[in-house]
C-alpha positions as CSV (number, residue, x, y, z in Angstrom):
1,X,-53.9,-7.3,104.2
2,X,-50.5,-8.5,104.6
3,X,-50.0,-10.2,108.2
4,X,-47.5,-7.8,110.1
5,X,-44.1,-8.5,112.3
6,X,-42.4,-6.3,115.1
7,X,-38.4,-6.7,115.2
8,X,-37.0,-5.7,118.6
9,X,-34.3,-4.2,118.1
10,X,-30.9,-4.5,120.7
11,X,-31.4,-0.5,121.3
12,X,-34.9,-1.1,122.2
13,X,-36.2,0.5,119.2
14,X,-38.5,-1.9,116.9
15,X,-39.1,-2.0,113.0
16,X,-42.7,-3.0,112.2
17,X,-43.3,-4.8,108.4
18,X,-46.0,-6.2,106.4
19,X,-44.2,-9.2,104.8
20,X,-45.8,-11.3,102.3
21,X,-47.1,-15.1,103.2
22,X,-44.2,-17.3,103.0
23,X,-41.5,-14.8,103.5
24,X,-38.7,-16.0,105.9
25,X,-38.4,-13.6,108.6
26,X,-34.5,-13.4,107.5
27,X,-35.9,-12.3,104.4
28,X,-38.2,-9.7,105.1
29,X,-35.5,-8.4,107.8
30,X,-32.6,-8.3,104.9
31,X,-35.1,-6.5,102.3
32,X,-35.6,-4.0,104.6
33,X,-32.5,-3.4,106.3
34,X,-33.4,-4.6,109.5
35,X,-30.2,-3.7,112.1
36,X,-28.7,-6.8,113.3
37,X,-30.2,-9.3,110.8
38,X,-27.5,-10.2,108.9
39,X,-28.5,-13.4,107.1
40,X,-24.8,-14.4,105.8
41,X,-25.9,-17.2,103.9
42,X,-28.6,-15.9,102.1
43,X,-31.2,-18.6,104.2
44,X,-29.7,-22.0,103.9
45,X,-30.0,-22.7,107.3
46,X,-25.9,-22.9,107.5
47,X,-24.6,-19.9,109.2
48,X,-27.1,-18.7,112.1
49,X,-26.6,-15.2,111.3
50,X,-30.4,-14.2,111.6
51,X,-30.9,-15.7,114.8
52,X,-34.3,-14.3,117.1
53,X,-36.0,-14.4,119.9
54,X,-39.3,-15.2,119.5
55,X,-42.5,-13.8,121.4
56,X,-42.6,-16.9,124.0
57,X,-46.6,-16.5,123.8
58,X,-46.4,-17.5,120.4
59,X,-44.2,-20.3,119.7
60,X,-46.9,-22.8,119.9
61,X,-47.6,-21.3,116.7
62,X,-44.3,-21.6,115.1
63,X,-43.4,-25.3,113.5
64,X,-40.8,-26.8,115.8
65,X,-37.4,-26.2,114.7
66,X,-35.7,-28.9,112.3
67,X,-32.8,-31.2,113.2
68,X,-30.6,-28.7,111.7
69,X,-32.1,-25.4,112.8
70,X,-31.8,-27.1,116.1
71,X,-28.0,-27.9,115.7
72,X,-27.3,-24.8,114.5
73,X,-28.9,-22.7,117.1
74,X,-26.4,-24.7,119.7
75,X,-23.9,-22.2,118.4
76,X,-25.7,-18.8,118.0
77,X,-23.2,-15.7,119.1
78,X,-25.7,-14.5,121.3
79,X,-26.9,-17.0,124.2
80,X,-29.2,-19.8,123.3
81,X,-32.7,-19.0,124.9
82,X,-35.8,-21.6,125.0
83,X,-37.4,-19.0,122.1
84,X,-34.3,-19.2,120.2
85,X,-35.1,-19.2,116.6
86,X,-33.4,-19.0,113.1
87,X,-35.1,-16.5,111.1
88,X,-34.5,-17.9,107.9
89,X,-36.5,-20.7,108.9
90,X,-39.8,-19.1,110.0
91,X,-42.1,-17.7,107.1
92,X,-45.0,-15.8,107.6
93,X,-48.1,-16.5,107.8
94,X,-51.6,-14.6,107.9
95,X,-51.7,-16.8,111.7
96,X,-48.8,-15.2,112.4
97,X,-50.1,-11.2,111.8
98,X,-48.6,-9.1,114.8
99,X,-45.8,-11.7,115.5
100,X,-42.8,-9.8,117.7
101,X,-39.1,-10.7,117.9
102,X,-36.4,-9.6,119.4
103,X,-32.7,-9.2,117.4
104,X,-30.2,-10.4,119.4
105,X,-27.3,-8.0,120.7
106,X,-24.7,-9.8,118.6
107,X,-25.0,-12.4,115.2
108,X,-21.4,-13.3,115.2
């Protein structure tokens, strides 16, 4: 069984997938047309276009964010929360099954 993540989207409505292990949450959202994931540069942590708001009850799960995911997140279109995380740099784990996030209102 593949693990399974809830997006959140800005209308309140959510988008639940079964994404591979190792697939970026960017990823996964861009495959499937996730609203409001827009992933500009393809997931090379450059362009914080697939920025998310993790479940704050996970993050302990969640490696902490790189140097540069941490840079980058200091100028995300939407604010900046504590749970603030770049998609493209989360992947999927079976630890991860039922994971939620919320798509911020804006990318750019």
């Amino acid at each position: 069984m593949l693990p399974a993540v809830t997006y959140i989207l800005p209308d309140g409505s959510r988008c639940s997938l079964d994404l591979s292990d190792g697939v970026s949450l960017m990823q996964g959202a861009i495959e499937n047309a996730v609203p409001g994931v827009l992933g500009d540069c393809g997931g090379a942590c450059v362009c914080a276009t697939c920025h998310l708001y993790v479940d704050e009850t996970r993050l302990g799960e969640l490696d902490a964010p790189s140097e540069l995911e941490d840079e980058l997140l200091n100028g995300v279109a939407a604010p900046r929360r504590h749970n603030s995380r770049l998609g493209c740099q989360v992947r999927m784990t079976k630890l991860l099954d039922g994971l939620v996030v919320v798509v911020p209102e804006r990318q750019r």
